[in-house]
Backbone as CSV, one residue per row, in Angstrom:
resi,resn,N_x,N_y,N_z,CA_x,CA_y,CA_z,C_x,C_y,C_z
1,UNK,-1.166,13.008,-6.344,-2.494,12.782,-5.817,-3.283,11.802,-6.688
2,UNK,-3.082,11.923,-7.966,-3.712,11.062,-8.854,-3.567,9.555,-8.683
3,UNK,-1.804,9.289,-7.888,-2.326,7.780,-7.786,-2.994,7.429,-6.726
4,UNK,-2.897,7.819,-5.350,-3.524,7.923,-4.303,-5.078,7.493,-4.551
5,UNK,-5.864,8.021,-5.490,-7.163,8.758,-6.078,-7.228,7.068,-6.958
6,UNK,-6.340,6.750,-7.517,-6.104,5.623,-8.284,-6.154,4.595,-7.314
7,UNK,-5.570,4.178,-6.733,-5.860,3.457,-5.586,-7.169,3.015,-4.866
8,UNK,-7.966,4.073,-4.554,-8.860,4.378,-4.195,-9.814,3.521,-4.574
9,UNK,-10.052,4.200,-6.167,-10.494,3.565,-7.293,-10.626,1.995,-7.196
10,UNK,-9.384,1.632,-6.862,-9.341,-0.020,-7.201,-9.307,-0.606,-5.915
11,UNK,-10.528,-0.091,-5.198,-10.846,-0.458,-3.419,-10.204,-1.783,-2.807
12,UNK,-10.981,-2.596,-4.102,-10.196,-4.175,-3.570,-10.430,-5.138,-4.762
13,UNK,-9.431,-4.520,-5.417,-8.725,-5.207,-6.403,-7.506,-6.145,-6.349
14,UNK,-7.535,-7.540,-5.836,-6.425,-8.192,-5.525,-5.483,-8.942,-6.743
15,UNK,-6.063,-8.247,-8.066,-5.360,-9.001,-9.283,-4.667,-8.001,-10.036
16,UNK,-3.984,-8.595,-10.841,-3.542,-7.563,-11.322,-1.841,-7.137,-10.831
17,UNK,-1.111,-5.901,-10.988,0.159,-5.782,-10.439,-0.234,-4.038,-10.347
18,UNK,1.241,-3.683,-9.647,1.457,-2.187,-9.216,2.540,-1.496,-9.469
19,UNK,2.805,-0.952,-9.728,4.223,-0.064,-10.013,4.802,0.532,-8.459
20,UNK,5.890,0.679,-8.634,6.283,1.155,-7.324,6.325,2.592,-7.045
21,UNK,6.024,3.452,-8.238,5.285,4.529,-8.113,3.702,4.865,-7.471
22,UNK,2.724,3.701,-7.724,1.838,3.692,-7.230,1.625,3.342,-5.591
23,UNK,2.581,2.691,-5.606,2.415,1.963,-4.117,2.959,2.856,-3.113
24,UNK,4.424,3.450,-3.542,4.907,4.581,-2.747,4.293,5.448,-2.771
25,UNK,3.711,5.778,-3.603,2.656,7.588,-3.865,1.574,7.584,-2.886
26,UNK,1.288,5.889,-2.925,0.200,5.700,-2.154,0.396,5.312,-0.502
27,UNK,1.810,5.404,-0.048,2.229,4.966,1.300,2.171,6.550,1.720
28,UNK,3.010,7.951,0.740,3.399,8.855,1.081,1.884,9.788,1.229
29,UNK,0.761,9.094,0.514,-0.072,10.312,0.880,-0.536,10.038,2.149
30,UNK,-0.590,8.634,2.723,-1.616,8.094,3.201,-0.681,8.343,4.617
31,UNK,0.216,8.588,4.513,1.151,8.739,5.923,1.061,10.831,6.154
32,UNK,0.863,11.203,4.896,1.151,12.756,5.178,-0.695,13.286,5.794
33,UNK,-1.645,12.290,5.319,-2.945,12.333,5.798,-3.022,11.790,7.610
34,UNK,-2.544,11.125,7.892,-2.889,10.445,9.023,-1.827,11.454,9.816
35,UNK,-1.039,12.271,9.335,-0.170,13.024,10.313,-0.676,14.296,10.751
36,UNK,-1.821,14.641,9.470,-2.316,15.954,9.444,-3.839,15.162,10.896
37,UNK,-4.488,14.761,10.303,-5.463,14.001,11.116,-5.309,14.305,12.834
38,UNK,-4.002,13.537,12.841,-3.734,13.528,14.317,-2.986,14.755,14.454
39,UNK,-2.263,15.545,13.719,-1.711,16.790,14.409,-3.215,17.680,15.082
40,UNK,-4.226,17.345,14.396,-5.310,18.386,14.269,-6.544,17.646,15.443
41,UNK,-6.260,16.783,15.461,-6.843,15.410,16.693,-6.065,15.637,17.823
42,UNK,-5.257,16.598,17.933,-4.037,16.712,19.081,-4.464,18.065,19.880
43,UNK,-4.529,18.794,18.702,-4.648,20.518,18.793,-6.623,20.711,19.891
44,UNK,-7.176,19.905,19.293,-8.428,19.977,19.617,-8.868,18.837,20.962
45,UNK,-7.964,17.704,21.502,-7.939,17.114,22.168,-9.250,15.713,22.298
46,UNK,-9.166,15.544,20.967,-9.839,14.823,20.198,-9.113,13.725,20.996
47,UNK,-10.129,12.125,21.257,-9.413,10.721,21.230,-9.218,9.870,19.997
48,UNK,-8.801,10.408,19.431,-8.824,10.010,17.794,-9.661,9.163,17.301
49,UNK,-10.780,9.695,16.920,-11.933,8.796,16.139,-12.104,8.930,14.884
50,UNK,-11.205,9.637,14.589,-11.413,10.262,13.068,-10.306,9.717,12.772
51,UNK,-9.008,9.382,13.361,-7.895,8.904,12.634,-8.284,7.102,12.330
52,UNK,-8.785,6.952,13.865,-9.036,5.177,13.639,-10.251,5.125,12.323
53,UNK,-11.233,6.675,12.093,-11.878,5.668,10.898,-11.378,6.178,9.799
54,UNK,-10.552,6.979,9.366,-9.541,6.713,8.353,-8.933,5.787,8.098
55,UNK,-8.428,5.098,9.007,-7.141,3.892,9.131,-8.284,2.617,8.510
56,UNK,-9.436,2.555,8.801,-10.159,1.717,8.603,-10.658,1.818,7.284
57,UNK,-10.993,3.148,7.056,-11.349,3.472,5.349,-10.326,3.034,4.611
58,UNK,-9.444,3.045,4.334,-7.690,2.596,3.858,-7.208,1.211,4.314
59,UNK,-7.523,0.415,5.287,-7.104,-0.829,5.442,-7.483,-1.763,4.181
60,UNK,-8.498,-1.919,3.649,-8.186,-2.700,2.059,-7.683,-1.979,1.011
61,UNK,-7.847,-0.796,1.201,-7.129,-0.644,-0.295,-5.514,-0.949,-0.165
62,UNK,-4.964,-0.764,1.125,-3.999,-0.626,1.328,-3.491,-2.223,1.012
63,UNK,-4.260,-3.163,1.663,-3.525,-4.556,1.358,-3.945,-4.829,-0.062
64,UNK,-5.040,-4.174,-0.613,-4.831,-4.337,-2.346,-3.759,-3.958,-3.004
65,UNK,-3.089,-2.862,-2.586,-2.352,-2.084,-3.444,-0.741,-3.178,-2.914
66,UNK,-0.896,-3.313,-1.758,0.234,-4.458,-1.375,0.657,-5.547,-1.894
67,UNK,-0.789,-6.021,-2.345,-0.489,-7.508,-2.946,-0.517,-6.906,-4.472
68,UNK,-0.774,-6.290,-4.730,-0.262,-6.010,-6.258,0.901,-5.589,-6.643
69,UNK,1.615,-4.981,-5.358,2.851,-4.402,-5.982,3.486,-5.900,-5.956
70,UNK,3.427,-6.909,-4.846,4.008,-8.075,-4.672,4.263,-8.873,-6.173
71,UNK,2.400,-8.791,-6.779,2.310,-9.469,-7.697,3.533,-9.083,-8.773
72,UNK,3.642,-7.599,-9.071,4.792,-7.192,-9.724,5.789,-7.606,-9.687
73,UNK,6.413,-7.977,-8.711,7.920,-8.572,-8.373,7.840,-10.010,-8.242
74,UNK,6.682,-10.518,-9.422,6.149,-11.949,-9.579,6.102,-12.545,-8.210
75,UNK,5.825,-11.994,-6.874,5.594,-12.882,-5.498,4.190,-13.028,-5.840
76,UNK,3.816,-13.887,-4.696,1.944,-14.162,-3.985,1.724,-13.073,-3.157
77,UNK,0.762,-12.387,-3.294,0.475,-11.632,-2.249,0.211,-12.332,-0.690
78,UNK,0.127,-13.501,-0.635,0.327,-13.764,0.948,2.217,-13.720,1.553
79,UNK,2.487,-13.150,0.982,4.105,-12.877,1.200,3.584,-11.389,2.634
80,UNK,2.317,-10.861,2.199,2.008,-9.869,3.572,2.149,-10.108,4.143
81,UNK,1.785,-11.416,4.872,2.008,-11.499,5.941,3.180,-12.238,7.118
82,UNK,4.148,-12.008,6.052,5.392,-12.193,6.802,5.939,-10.644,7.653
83,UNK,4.805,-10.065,7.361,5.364,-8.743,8.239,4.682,-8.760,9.174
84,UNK,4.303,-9.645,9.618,3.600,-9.910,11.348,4.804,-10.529,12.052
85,UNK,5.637,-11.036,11.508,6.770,-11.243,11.953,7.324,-9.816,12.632
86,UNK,7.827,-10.138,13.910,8.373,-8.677,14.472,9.824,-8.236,13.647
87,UNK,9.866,-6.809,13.060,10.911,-6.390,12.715,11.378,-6.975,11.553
88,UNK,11.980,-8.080,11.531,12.475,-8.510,10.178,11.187,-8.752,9.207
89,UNK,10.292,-9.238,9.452,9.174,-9.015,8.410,8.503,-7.742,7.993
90,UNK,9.212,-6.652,8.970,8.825,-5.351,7.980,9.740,-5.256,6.873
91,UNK,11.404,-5.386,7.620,12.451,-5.085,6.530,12.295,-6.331,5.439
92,UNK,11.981,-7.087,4.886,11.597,-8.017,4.106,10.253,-7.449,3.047
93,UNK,9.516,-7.163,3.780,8.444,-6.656,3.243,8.909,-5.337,2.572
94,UNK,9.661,-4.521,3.614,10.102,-2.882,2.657,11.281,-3.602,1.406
95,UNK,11.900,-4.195,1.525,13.294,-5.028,0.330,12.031,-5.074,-0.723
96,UNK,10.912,-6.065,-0.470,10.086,-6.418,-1.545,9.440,-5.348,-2.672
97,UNK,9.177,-4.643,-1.674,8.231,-3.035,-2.090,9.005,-2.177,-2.871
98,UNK,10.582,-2.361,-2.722,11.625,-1.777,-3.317,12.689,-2.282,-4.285
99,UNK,11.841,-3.563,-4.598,12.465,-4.125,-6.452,12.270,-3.661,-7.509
100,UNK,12.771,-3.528,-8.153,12.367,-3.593,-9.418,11.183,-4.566,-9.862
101,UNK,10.393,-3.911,-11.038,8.931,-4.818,-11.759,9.627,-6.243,-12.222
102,UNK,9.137,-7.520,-12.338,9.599,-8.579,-13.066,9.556,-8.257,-14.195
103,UNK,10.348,-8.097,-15.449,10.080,-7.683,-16.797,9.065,-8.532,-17.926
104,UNK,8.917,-8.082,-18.361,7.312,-8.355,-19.570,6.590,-8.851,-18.476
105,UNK,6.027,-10.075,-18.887,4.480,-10.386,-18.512,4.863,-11.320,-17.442
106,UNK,4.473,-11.380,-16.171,4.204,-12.762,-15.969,2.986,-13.211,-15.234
107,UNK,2.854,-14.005,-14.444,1.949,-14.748,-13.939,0.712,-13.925,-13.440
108,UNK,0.721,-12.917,-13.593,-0.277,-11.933,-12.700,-1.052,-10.813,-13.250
109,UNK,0.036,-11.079,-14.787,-0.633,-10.267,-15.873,0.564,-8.998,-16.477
110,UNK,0.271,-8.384,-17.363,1.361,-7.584,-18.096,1.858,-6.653,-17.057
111,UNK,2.915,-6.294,-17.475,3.888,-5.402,-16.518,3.827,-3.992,-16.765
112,UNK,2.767,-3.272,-16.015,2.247,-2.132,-15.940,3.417,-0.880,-16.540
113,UNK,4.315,-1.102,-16.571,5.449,-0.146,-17.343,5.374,-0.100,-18.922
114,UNK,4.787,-0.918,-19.267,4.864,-1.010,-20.846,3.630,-0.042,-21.682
């Protein structure tokens, strides 16, 4: 929960890098929230207004935390938006999300593992 909470924190922070602990911690809460949302938006026959303004509360942090993990694996964070590409720009985008950190420092600033 703490990185989630961490995340948060750094609303829209586009500098900097991410660990892939942070970024996954922060995909897994944010997917186990929006499931609870709508299970409970389902039960009550809600048109989901509460999920769309969640999704909206979380849309920058989410591309912050994106382009930082990018920055980690020394990419540009406009590498996002090759996942508007249908299908293969998700699997490109998930390959990216699932490297390893570039080791020591580089272009984006020290390598949050150290």
């Amino acid at each position: 929960m703490n990185w989630y909470l961490e995340v948060l924190k750094n609303y829209a922070v586009f500098t900097g890098r991410a660990r892939r602990t942070e970024y996954w911690m922060f995909v897994l809460f944010n997917v186990i929230i929006i499931l609870a949302i709508a299970f409970i938006e389902g039960m009550l026959g809600s048109i989901g207004v509460v999920g769309m303004t969640y999704s909206l509360a979380v849309l920058i942090p989410s591309i912050a935390v994106g382009v930082r993990r990018l920055h980690d694996t020394d990419r540009s964070g406009w590498w996002l938006l090759i996942g508007l590409v249908p299908l293969i720009g998700a699997i490109v985008l998930i390959v990216f999300m699932v490297l390893d950190s570039s080791p020591g420092q580089n272009q984006y600033g020290p390598n949050p593992k150290d």
